[in-house]
mmCIF file of the N, C-alpha and C atoms, coordinates in Angstrom:
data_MODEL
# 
_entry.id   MODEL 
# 
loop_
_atom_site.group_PDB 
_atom_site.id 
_atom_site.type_symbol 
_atom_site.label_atom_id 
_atom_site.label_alt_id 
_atom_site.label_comp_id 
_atom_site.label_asym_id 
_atom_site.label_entity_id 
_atom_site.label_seq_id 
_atom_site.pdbx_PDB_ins_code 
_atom_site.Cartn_x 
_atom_site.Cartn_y 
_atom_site.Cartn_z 
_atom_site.occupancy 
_atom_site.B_iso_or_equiv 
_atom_site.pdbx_formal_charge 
_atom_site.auth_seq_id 
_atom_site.auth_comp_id 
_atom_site.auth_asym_id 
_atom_site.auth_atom_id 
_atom_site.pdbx_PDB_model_num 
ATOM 1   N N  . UNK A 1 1  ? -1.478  48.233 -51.884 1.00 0.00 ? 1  UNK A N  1 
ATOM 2   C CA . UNK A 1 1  ? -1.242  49.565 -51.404 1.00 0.00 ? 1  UNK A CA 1 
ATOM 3   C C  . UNK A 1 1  ? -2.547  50.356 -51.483 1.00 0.00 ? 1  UNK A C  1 
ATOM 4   N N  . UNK A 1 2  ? -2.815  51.209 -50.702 1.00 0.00 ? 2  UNK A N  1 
ATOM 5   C CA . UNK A 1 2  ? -3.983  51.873 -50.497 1.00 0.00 ? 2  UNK A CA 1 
ATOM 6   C C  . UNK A 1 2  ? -3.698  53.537 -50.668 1.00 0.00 ? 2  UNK A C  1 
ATOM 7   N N  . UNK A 1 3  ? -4.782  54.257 -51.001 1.00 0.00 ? 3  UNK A N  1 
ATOM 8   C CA . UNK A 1 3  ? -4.313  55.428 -51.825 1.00 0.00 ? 3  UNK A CA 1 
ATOM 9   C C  . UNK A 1 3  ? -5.013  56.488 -51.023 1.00 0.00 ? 3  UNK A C  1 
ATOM 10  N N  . UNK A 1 4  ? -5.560  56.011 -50.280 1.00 0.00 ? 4  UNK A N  1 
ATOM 11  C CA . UNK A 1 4  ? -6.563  56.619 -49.527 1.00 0.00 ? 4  UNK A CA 1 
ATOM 12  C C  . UNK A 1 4  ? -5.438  57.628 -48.949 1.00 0.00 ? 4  UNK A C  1 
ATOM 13  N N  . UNK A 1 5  ? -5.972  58.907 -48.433 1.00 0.00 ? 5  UNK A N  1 
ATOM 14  C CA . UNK A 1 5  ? -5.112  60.067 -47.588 1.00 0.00 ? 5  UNK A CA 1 
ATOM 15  C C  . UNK A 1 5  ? -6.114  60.208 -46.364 1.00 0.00 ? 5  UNK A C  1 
ATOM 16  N N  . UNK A 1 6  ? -5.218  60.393 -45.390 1.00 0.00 ? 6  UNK A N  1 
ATOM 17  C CA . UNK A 1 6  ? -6.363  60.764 -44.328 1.00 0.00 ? 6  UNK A CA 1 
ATOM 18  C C  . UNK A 1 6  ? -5.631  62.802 -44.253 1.00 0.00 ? 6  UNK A C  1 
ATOM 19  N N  . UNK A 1 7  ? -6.476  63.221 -43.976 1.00 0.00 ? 7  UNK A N  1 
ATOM 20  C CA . UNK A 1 7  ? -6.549  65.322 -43.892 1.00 0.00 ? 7  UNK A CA 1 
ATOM 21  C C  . UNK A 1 7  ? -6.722  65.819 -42.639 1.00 0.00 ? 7  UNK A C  1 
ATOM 22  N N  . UNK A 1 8  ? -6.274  66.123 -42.035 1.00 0.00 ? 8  UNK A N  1 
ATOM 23  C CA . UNK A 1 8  ? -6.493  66.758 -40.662 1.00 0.00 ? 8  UNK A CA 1 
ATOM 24  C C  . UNK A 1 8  ? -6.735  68.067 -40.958 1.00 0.00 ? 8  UNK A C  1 
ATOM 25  N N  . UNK A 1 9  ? -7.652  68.718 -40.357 1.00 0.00 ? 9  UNK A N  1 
ATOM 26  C CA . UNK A 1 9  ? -7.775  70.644 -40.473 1.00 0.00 ? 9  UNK A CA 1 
ATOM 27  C C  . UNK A 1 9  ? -7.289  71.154 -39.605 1.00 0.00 ? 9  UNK A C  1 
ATOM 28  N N  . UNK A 1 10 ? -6.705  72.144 -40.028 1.00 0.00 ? 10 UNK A N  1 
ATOM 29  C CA . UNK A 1 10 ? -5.809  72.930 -39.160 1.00 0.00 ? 10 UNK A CA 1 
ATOM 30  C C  . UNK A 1 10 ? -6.517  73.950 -38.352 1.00 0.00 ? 10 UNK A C  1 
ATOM 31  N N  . UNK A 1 11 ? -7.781  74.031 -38.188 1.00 0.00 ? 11 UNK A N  1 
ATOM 32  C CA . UNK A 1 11 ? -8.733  74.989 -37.527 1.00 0.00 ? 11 UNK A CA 1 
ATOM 33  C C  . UNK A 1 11 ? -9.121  74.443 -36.500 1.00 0.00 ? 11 UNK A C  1 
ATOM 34  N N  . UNK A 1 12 ? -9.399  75.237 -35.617 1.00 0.00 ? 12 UNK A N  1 
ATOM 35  C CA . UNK A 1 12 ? -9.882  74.648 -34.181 1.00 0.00 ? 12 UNK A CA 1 
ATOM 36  C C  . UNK A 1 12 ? -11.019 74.140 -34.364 1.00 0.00 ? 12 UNK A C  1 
ATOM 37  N N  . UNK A 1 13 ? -10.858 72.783 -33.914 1.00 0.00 ? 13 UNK A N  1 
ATOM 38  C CA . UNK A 1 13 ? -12.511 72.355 -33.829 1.00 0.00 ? 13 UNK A CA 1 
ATOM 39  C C  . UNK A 1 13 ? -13.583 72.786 -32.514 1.00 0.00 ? 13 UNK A C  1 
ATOM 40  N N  . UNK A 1 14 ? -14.737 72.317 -32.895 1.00 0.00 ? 14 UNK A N  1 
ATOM 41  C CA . UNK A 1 14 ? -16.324 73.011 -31.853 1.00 0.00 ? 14 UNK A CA 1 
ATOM 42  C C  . UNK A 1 14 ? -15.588 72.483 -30.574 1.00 0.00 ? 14 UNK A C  1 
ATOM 43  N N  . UNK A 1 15 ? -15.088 71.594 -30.245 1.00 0.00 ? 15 UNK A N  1 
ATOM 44  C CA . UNK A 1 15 ? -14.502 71.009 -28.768 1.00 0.00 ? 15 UNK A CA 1 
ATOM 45  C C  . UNK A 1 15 ? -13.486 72.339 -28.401 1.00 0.00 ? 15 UNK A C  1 
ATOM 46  N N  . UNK A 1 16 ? -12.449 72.981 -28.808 1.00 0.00 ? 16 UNK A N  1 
ATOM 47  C CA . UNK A 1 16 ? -11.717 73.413 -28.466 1.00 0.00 ? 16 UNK A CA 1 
ATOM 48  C C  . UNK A 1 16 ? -12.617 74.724 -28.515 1.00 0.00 ? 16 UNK A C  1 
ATOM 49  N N  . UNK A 1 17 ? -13.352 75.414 -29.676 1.00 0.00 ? 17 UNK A N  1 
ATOM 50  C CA . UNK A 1 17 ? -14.096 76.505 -29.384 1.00 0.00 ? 17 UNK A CA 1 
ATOM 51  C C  . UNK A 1 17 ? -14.871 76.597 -27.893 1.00 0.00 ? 17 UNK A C  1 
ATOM 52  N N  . UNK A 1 18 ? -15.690 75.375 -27.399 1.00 0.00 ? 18 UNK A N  1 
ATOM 53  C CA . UNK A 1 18 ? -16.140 75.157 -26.260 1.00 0.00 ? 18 UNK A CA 1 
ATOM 54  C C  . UNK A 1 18 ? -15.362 75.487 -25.227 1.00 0.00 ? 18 UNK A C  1 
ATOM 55  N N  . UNK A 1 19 ? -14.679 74.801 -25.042 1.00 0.00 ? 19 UNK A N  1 
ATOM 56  C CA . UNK A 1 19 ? -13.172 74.816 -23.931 1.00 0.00 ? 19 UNK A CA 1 
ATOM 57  C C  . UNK A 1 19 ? -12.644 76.445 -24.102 1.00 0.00 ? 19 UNK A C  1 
ATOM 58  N N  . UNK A 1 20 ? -12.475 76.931 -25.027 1.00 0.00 ? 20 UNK A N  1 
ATOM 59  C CA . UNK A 1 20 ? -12.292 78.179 -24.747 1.00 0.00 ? 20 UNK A CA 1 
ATOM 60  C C  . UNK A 1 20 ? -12.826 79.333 -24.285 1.00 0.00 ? 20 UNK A C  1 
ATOM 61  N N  . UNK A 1 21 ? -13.954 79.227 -24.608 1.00 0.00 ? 21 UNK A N  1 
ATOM 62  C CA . UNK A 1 21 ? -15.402 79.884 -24.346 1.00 0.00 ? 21 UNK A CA 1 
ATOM 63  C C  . UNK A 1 21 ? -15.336 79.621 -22.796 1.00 0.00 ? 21 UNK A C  1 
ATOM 64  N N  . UNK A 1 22 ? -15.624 78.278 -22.169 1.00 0.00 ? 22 UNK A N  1 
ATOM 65  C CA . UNK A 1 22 ? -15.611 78.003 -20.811 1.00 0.00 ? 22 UNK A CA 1 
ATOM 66  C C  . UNK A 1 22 ? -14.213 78.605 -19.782 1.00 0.00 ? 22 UNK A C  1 
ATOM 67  N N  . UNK A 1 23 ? -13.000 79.028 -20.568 1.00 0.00 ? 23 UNK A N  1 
ATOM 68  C CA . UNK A 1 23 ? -11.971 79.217 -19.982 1.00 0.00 ? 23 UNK A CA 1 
ATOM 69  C C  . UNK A 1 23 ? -12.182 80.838 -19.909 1.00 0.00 ? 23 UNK A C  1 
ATOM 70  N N  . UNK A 1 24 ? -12.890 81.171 -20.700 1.00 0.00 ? 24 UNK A N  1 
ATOM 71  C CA . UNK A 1 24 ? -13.133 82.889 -20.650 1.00 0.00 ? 24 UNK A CA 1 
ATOM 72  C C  . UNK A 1 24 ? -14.025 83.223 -19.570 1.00 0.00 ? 24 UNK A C  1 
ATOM 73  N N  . UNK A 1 25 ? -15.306 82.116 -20.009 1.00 0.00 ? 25 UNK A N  1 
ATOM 74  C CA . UNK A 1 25 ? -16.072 82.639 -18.693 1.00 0.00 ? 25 UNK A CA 1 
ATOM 75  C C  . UNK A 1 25 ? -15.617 82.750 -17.119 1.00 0.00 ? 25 UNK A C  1 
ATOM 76  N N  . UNK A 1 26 ? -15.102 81.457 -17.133 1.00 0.00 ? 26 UNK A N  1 
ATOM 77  C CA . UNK A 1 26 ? -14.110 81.256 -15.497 1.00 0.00 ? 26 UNK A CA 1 
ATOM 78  C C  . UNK A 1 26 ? -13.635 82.477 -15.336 1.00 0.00 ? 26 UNK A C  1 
ATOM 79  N N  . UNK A 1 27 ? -12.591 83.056 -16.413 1.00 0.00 ? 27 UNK A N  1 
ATOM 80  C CA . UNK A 1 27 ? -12.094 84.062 -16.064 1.00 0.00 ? 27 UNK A CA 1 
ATOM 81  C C  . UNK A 1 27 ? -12.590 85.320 -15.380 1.00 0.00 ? 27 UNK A C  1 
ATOM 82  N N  . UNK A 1 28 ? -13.453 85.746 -16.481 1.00 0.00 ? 28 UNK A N  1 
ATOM 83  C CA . UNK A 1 28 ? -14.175 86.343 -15.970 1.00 0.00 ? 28 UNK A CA 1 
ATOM 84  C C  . UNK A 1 28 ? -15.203 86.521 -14.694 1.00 0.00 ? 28 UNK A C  1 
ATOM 85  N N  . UNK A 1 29 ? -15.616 85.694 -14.521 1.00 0.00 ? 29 UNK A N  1 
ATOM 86  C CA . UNK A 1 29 ? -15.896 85.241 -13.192 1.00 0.00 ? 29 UNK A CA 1 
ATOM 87  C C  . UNK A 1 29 ? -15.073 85.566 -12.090 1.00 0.00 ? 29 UNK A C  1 
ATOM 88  N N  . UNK A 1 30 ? -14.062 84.690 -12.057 1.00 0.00 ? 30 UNK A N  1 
ATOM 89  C CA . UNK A 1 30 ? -12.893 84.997 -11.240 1.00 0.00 ? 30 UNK A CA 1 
ATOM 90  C C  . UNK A 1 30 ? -12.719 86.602 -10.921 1.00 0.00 ? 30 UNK A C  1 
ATOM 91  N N  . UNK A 1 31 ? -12.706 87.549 -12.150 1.00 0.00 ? 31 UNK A N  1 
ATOM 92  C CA . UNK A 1 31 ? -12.344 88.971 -12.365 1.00 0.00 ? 31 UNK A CA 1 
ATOM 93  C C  . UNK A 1 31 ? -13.391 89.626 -11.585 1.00 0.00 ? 31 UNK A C  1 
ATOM 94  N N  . UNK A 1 32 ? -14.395 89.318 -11.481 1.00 0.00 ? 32 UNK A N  1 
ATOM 95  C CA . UNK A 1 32 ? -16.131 89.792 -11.488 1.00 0.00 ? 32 UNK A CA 1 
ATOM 96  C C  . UNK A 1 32 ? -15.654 89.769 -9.640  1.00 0.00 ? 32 UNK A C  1 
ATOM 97  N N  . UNK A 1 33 ? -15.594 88.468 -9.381  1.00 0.00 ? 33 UNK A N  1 
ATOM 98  C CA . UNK A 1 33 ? -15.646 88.507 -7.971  1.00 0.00 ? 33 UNK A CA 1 
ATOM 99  C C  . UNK A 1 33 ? -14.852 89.131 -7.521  1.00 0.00 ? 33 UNK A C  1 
ATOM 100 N N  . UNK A 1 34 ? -12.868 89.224 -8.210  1.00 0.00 ? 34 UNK A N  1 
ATOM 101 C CA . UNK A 1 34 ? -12.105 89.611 -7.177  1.00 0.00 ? 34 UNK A CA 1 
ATOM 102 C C  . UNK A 1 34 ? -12.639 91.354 -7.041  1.00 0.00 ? 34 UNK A C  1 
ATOM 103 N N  . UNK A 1 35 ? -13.102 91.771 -8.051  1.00 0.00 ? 35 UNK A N  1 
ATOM 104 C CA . UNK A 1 35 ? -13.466 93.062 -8.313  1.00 0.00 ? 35 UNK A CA 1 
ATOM 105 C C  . UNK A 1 35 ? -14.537 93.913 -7.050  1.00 0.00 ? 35 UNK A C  1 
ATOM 106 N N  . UNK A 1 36 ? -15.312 92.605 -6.708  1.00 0.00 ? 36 UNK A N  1 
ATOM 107 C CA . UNK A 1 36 ? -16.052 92.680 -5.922  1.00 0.00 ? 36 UNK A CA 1 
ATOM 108 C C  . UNK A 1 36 ? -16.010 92.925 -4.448  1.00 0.00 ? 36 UNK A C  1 
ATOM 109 N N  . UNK A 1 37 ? -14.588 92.279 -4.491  1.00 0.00 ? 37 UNK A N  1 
ATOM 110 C CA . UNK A 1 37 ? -14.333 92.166 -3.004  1.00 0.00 ? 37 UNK A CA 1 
ATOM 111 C C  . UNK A 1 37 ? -13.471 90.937 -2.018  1.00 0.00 ? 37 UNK A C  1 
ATOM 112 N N  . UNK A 1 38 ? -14.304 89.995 -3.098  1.00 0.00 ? 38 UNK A N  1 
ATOM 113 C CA . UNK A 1 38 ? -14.088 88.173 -2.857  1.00 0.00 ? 38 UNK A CA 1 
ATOM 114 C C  . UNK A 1 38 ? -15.028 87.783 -2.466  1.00 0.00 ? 38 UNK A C  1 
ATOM 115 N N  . UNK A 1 39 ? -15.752 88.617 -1.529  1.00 0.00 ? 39 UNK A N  1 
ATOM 116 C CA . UNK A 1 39 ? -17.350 88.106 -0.748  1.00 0.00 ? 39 UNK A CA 1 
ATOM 117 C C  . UNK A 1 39 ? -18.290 88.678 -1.091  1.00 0.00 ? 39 UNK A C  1 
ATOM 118 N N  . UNK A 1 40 ? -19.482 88.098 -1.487  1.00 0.00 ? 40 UNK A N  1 
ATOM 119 C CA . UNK A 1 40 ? -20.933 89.190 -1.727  1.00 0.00 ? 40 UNK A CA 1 
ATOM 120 C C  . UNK A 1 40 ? -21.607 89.556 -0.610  1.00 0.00 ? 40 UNK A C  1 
ATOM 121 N N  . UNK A 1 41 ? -21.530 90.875 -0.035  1.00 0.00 ? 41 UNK A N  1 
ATOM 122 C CA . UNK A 1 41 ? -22.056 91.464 0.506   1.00 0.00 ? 41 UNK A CA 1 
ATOM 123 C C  . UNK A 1 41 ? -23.611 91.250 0.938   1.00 0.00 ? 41 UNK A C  1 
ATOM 124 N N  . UNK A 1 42 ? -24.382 91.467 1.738   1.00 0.00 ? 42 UNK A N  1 
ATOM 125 C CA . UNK A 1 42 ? -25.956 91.458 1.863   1.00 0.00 ? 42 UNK A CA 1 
ATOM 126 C C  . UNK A 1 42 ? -26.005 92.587 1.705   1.00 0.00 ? 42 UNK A C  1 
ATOM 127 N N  . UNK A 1 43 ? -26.878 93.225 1.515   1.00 0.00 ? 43 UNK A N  1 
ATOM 128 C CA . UNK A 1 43 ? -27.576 94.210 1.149   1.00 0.00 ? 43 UNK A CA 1 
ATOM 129 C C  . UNK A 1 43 ? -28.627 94.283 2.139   1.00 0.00 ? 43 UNK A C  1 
ATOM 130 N N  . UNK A 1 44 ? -29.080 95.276 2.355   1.00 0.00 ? 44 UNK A N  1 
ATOM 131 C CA . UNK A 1 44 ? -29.811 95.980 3.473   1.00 0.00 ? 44 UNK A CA 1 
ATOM 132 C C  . UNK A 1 44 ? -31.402 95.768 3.625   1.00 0.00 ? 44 UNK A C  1 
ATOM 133 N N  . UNK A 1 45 ? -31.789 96.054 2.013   1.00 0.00 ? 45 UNK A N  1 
ATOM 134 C CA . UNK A 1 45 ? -32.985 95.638 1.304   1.00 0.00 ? 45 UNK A CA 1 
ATOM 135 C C  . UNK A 1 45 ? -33.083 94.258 1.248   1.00 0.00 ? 45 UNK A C  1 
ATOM 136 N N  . UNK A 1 46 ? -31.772 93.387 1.034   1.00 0.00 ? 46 UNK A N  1 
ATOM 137 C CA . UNK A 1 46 ? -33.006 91.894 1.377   1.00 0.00 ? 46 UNK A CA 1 
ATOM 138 C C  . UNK A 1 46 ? -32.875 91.772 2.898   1.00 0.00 ? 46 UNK A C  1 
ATOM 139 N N  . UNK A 1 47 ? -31.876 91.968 3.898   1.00 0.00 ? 47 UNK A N  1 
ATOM 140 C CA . UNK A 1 47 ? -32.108 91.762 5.200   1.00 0.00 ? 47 UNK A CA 1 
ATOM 141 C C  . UNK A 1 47 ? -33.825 92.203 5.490   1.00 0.00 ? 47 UNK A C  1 
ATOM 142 N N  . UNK A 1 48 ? -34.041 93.803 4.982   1.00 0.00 ? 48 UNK A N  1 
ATOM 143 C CA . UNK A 1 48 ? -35.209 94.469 5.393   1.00 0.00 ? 48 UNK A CA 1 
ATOM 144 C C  . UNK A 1 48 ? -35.860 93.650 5.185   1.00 0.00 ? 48 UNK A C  1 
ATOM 145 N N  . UNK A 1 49 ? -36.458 92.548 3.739   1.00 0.00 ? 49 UNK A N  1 
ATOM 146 C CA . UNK A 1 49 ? -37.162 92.070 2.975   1.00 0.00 ? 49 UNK A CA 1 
ATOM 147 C C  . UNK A 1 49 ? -37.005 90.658 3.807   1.00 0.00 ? 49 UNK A C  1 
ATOM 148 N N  . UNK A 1 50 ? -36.637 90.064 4.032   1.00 0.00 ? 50 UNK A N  1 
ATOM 149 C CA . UNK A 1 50 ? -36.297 88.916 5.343   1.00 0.00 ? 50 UNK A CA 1 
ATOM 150 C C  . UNK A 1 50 ? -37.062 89.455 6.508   1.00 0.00 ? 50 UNK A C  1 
ATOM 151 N N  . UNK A 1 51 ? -36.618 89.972 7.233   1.00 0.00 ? 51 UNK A N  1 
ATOM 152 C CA . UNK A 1 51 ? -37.208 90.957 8.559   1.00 0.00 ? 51 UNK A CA 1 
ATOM 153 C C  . UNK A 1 51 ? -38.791 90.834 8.331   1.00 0.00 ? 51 UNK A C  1 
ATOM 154 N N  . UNK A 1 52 ? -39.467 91.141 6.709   1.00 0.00 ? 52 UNK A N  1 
ATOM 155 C CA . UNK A 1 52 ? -40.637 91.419 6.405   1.00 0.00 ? 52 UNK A CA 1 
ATOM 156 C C  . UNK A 1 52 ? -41.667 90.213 6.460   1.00 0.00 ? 52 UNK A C  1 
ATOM 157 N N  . UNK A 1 53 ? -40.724 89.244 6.038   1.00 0.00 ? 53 UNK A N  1 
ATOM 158 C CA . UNK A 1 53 ? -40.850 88.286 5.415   1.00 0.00 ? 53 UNK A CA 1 
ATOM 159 C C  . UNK A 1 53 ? -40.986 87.052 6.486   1.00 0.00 ? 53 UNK A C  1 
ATOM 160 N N  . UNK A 1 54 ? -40.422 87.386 7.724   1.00 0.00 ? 54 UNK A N  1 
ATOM 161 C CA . UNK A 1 54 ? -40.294 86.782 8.675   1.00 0.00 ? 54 UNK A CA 1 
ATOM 162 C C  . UNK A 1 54 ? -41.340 87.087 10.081  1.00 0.00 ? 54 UNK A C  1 
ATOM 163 N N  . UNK A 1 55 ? -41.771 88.593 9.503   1.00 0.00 ? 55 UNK A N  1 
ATOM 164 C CA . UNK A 1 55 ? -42.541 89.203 10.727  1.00 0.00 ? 55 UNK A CA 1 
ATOM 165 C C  . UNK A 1 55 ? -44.108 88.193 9.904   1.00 0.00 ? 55 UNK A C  1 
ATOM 166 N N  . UNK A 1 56 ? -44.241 88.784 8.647   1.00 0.00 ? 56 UNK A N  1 
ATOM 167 C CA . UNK A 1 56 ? -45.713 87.855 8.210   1.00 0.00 ? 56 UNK A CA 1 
ATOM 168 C C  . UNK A 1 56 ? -45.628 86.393 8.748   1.00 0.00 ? 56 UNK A C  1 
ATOM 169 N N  . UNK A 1 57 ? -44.876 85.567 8.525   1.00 0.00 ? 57 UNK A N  1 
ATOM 170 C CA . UNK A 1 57 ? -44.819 84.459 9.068   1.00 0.00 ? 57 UNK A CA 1 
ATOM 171 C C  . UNK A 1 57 ? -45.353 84.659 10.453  1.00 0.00 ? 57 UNK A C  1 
ATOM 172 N N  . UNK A 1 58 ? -44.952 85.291 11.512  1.00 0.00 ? 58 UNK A N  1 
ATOM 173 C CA . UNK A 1 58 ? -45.505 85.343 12.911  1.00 0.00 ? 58 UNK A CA 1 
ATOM 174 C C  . UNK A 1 58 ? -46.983 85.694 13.190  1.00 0.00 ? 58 UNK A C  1 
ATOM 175 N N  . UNK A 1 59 ? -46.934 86.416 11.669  1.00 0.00 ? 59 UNK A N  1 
ATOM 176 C CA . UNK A 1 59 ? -48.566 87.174 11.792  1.00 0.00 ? 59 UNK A CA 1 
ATOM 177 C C  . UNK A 1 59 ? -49.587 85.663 11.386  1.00 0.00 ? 59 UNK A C  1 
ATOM 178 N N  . UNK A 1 60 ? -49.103 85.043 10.835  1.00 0.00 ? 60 UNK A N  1 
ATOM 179 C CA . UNK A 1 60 ? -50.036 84.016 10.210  1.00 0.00 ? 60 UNK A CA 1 
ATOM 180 C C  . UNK A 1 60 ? -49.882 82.808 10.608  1.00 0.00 ? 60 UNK A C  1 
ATOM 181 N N  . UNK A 1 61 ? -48.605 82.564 11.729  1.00 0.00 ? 61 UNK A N  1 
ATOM 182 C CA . UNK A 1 61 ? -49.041 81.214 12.319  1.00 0.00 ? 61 UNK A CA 1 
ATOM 183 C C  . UNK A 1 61 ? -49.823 81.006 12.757  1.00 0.00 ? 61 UNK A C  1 
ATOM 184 N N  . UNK A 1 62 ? -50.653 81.761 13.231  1.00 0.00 ? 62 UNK A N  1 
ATOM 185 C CA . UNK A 1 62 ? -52.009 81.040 13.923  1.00 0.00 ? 62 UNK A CA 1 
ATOM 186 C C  . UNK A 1 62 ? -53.114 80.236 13.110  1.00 0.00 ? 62 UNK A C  1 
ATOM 187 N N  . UNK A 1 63 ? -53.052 81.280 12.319  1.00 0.00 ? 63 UNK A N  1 
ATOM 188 C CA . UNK A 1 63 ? -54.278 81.054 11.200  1.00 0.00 ? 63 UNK A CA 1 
ATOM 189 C C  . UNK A 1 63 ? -54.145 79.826 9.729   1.00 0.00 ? 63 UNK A C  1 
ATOM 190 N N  . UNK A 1 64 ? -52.223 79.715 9.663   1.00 0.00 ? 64 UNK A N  1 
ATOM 191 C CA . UNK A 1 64 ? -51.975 78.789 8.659   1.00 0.00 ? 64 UNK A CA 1 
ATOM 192 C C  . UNK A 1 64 ? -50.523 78.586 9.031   1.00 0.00 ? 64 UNK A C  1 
ATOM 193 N N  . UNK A 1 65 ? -50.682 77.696 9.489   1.00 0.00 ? 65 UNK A N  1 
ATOM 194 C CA . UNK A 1 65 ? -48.930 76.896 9.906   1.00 0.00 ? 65 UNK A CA 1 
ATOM 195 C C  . UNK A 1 65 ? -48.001 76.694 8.991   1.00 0.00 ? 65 UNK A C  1 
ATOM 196 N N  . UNK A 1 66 ? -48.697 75.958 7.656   1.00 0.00 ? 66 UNK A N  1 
ATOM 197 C CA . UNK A 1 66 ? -48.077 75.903 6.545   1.00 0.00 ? 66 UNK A CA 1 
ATOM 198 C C  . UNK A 1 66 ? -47.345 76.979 6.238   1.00 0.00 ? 66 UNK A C  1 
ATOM 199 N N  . UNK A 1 67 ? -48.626 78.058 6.008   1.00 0.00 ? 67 UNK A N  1 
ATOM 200 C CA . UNK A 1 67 ? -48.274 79.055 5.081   1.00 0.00 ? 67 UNK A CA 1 
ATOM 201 C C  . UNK A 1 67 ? -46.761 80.061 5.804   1.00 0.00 ? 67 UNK A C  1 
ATOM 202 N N  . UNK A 1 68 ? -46.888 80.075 7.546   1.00 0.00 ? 68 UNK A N  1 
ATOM 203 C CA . UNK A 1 68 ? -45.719 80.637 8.011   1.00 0.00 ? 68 UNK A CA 1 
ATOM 204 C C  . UNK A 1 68 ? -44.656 79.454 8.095   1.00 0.00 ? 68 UNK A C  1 
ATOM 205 N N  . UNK A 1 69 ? -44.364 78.486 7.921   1.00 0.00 ? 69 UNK A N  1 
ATOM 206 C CA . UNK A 1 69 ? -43.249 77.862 7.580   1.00 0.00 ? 69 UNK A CA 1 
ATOM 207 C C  . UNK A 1 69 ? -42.666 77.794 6.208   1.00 0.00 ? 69 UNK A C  1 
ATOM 208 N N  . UNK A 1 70 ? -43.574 77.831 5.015   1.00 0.00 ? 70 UNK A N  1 
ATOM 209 C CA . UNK A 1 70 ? -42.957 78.212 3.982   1.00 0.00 ? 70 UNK A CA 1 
ATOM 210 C C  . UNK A 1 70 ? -42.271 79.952 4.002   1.00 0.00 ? 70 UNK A C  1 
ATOM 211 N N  . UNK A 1 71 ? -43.249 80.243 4.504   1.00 0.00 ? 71 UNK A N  1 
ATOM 212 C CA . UNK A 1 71 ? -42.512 81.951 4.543   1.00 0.00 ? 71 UNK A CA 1 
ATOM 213 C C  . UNK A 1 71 ? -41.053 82.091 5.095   1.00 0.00 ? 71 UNK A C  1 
ATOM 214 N N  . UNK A 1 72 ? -41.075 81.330 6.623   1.00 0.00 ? 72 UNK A N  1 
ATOM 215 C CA . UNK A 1 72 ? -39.297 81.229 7.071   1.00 0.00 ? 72 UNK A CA 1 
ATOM 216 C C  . UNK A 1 72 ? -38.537 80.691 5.936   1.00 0.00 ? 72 UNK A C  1 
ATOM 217 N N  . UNK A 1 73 ? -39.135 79.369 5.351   1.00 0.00 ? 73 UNK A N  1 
ATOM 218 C CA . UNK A 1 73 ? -38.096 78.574 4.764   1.00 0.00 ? 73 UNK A CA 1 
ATOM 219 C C  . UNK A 1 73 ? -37.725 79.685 3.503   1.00 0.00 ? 73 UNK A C  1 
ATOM 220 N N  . UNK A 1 74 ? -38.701 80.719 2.807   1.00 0.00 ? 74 UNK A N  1 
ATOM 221 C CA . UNK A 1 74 ? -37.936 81.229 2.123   1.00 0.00 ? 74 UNK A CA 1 
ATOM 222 C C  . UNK A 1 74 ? -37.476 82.382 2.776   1.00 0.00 ? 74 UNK A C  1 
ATOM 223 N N  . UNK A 1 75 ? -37.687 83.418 3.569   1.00 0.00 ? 75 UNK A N  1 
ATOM 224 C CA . UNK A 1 75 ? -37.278 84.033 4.410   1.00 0.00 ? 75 UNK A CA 1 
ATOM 225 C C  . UNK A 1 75 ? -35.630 83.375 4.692   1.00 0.00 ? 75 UNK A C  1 
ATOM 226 N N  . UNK A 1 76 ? -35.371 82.315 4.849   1.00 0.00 ? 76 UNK A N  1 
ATOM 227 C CA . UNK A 1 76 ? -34.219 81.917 5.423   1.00 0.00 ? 76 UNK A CA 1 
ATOM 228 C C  . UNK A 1 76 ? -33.025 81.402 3.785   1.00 0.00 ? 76 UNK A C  1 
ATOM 229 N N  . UNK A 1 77 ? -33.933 81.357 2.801   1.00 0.00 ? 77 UNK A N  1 
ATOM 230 C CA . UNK A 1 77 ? -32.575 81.027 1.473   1.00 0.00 ? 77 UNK A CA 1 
ATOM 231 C C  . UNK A 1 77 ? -31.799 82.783 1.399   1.00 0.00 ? 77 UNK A C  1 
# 
């Protein structure tokens, strides 16, 4: 016969602290957006800032091809 006891703790372990933590954030999230609208809006200032961003590109293809295709490609995220 063996005398040994096995103890379980009755406290939440770091796994379930995790999982909960992650179930709050979702939530919140969820809350954040519906609050929002459901959709994020553009804003005027990055369109403008695009527009800006897109006119330099035209200004500098001549002179550096590179440099106005990186400008669209971020111009365009």
């Amino acid at each position: 016969m063996n005398a040994a006891t096995i103890t379980h703790t009755q406290e939440p372990s770091l796994r379930h602290d995790i999982g909960a933590l992650f179930v709050t954030a979702r939530s919140f999230c969820e809350q954040l957006f519906t609050a929002h609208g459901g959709w994020f809006a553009h804003n005027s200032d990055e369109q403008a800032g695009r527009r800006e961003m897109l006119a330099l590109a035209a200004e500098s293809e001549a002179h550096s091809p590179n440099l106005a295709a990186e400008l669209r490609y971020f111009a365009n995220r």
